[in-house]
C-alpha positions in Angstrom: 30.9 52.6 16.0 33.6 49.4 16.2 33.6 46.9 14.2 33.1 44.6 17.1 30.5 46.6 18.4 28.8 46.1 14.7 29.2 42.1 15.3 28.3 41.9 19.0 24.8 43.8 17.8 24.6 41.4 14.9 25.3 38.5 17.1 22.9 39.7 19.5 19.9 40.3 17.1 20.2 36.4 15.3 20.3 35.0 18.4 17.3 36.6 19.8 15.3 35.9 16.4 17.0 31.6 16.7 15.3 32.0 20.5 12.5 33.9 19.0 11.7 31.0 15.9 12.6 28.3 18.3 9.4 29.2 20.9 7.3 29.9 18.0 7.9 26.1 16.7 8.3 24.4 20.0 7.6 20.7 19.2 6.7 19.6 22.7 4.3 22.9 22.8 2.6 22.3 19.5 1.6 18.7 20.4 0.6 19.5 23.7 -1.8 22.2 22.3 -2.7 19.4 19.3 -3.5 16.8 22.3 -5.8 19.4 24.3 -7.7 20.2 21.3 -8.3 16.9 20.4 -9.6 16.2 23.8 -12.1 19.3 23.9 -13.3 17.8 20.2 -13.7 14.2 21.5 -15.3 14.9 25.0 -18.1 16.9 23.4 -19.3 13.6 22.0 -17.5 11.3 23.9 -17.9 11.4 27.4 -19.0 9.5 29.4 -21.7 10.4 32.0 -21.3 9.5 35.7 -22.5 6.0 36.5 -24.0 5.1 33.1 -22.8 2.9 30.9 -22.5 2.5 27.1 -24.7 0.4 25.7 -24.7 -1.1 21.7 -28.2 -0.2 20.4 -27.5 -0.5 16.3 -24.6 -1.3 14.2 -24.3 -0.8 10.4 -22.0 -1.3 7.7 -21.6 0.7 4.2 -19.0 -0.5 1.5 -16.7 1.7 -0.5 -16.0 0.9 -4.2 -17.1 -3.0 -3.1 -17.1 -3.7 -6.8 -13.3 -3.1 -6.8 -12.7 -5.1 -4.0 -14.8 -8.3 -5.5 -12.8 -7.8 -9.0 -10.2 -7.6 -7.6 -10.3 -10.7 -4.9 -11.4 -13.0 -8.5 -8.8 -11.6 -10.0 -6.4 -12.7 -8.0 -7.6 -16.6 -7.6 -7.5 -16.4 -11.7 -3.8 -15.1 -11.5 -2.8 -18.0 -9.5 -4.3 -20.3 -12.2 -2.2 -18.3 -14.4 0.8 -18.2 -12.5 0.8 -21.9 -12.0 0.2 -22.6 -16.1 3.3 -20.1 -17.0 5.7 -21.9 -14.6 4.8 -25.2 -15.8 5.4 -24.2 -19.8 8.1 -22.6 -18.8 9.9 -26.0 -18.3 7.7 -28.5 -20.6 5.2 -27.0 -23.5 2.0 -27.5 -22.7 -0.1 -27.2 -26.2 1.5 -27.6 -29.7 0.4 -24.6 -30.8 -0.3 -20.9 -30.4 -2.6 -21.0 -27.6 0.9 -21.1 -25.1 1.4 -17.5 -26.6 -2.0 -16.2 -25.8 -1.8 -17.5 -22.4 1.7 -16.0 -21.7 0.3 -12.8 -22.6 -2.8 -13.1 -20.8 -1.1 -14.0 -17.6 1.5 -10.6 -18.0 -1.8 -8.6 -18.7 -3.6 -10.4 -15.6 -0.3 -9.4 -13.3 -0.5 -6.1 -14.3 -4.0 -5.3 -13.9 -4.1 -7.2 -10.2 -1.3 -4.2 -9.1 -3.4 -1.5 -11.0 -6.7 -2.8 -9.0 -5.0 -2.6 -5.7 -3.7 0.4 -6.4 -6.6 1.9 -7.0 -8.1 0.4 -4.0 -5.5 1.8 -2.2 -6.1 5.0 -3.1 -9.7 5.6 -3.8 -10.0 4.5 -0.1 -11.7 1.4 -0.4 -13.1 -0.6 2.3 -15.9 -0.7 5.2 -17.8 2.1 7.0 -18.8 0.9 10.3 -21.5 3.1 12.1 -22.0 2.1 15.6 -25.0 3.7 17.7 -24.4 3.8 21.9 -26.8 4.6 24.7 -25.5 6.7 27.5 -28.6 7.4 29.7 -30.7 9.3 27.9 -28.2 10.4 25.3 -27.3 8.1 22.0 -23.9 8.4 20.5 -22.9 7.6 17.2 -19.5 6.7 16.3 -18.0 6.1 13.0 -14.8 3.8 12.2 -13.6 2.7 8.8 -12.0 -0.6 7.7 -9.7 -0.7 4.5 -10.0 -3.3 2.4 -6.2 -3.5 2.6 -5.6 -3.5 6.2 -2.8 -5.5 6.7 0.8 -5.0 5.6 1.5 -8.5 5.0 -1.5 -8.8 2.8 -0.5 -6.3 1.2 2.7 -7.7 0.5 1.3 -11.2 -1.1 -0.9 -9.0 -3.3 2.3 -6.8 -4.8 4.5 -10.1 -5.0 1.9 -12.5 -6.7 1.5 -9.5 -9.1 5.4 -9.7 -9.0 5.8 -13.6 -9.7 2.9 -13.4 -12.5 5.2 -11.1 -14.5 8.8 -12.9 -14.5 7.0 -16.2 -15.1 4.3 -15.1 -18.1 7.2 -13.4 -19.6 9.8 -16.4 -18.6 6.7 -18.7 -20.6 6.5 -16.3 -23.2 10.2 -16.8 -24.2 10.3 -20.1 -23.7 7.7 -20.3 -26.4 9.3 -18.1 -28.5 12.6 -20.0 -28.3 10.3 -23.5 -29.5 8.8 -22.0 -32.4 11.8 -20.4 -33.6 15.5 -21.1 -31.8 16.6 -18.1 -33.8 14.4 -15.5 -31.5 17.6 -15.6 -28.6 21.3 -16.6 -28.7 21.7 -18.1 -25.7 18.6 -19.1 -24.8 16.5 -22.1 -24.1 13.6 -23.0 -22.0 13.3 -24.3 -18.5 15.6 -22.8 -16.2 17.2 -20.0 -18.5 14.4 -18.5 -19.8 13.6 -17.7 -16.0 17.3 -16.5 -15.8 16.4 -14.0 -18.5 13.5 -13.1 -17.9 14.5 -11.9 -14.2 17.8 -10.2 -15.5 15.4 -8.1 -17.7 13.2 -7.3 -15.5 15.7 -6.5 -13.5 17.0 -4.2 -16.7 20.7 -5.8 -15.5 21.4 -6.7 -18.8 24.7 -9.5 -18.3 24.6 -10.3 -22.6 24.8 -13.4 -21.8 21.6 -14.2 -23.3 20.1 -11.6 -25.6 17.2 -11.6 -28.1 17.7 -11.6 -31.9 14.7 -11.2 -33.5 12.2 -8.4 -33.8 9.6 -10.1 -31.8 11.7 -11.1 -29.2 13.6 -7.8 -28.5 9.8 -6.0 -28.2 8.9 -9.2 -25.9 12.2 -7.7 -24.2 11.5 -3.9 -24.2 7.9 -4.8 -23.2 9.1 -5.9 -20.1 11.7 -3.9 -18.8 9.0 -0.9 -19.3 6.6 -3.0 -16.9 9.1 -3.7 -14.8 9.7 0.5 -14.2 6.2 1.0 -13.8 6.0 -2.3 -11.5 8.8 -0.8 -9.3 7.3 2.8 -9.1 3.5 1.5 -8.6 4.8 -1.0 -5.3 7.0 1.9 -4.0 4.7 4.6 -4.0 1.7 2.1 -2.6 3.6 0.2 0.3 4.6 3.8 1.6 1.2 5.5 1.2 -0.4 2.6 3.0 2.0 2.5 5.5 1.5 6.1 6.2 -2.2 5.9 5.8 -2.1 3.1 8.2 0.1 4.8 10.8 -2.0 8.0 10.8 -4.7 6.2 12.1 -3.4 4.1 14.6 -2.3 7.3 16.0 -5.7 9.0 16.3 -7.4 5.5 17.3 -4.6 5.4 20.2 -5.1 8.9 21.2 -9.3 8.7 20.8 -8.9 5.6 23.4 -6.6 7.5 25.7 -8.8 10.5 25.6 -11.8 7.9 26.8 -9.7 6.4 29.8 -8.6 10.0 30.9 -12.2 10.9 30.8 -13.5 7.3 32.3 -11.3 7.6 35.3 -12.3 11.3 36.2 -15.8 10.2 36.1 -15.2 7.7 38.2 -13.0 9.9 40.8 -15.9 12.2 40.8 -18.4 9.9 41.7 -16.2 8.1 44.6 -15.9 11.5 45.9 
C-alpha cells in the first residue's frame, strides 16, 4: 500500500470521527433537547387547565441565615459612623490621646468583617423563601421562588466599596495618628492629605518610596495592610463573579419557566376556541 493511500485512509478516518464528535456535541441539539425536558418537567405541575384560572389562595415566607442578614445590615450603618470619624482625623485629631488609635483599628476590623459577612451571605445562600399556593379548578399548585438577600448588583457594589473606603481611611487615620505621636514613625509623611496618599499606594502595594515607614510599628501598620488589601482584592473578585453567575442562572430558568407558561397558556386557549 502507498503512502498516499496510508494518508487518504488516515485523512478519511479523522474526519469521520471530527463529524462523528461534532453530532455527538451539537450545541443547537443539546439545548433543544434541555428546553423539551424542561417543558415536560414544568407542565406536569404547571399547566394550566382549559378555562380556569389561577387563583392566590396562600402566600408564605421563610428566611435563610436572617441573623446574618440583620448583623450584617447594623453593621454596615456602624461602618459609616466609622468611616465618617476616620476621614475626619485623618485631617484634624480628634482626641488627645489613644483612643484615635483604638478607633482606627476598630474601623479596619469593622471594614473587614462587613466583606466577610457578605461574603458569607453570598454564599451560604441567604435570603427569602417565598411559597405561593394557586387554585386551578379543583387542583392547588404550589410554587416556590427564592429572593437573595443580595439581589442587586449595584447593591452589591456599595457594600464591597464602603468595605473598600473603611479600609484606606482607618488605615489613612491610623497613620496619621502615628505620625502625631511620634514624627519619627514615617519619612515623608504627615497627616491630612498624604497619609491618604500612602495609605492608598499601600494598599495598592505600588510602593513609589516616596513616603515609607521607619519604625517598627509603623512598617507592621504597613504590612498589615497590604495583606488586607490581597485578601480584599481576592474576596470582591471571587464574590462579584459568583453572584453574577448565580444571578444569571436564574434569570435564565425564570425566563424559560415563563415562556414555558405562555407556550402552554396559548395552546389552551387555541384548544378551547376550537
Amino acid at each position: 500500500m502507498s503512502e498516499e493511500t496510508v494518508g487518504k485512509n488516515m485523512s478519511d478516518r479523522k474526519n469521520g470521527f471530527d463529524s462523528q464528535f461534532g453530532d455527538l456535541f451539537d450545541y443547537e441539539e443539546f439545548v433543544s433537547m434541555l428546553t423539551q425536558l424542561l417543558a415536560e418537567r414544568l407542565s406536569q405541575s404547571e399547566t394550566i387547565s382549559k378555562g380556569e384560572e389561577r387563583k392566590l389562595i396562600d402566600s408564605r415566607r421563610y428566611y435563610r441565615h436572617g441573623t446574618l442578614v440583620v448583623v450584617r445590615k447594623a453593621l454596615s450603618v456602624t461602618t459609616i459612623f466609622f468611616l465618617s470619624y476616620c476621614l475626619v482625623n485623618t485631617f484634624t485629631q480628634v482626641f488627645t490621646n489613644s483612643p484615635n488609635l483604638v478607633l482606627s483599628v476598630l474601623d479596619i476590623l469593622a471594614g473587614l468583617i462587613l466583606i466577610v459577612l457578605m461574603v458569607s451571605e453570598v454564599f451560604v445562600g441567604a435570603g427569602i423563601e417565598v411559597e405561593k399556593d394557586f387554585q386551578e379548578g379543583k387542583n392547588v399548585v404550589r410554587e416556590y421562588k427564592f429572593i437573595p438577600s443580595l439581589n442587586r448588583l449595584p447593591y452589591l457594589l456599595l457594600l464591597i466599596g464602603l468595605g473598600f473606603f473603611t479600609v484606606i481611611f482607618g488605615f489613612s487615620s491610623l497613620y496619621a495618628e502615628l505620625f502625631r505621636q511620634n514624627p519619627d514613625n514615617f519619612l515623608g509623611l504627615k497627616d491630612g492629605f498624604l497619609s491618604i496618599y500612602f495609605s492608598i499606594v499601600t494598599f495598592s502595594t505600588v510602593g513609589y518610596g516616596d513616603v515609607h515607614p521607619a519604625s517598627l510599628l509603623a512598617r507592621t501598620a504597613a504590612m498589615c495592610e497590604i495583606f488586607i488589601a490581597m485578601f480584599f482584592s481576592l474576596v470582591a473578585l471571587s464574590t462579584t463573579l459568583s453572584w453574577v453567575t448565580a444571578n444569571e442562572r436564574q434569570q435564565h430558568e425564570e425566563f424559560v419557566k415563563e415562556r414555558i407558561q405562555e407556550i402552554e397558556k396559548r395552546r389552551a386557549s387555541q384548544s378551547k376556541d376550537k
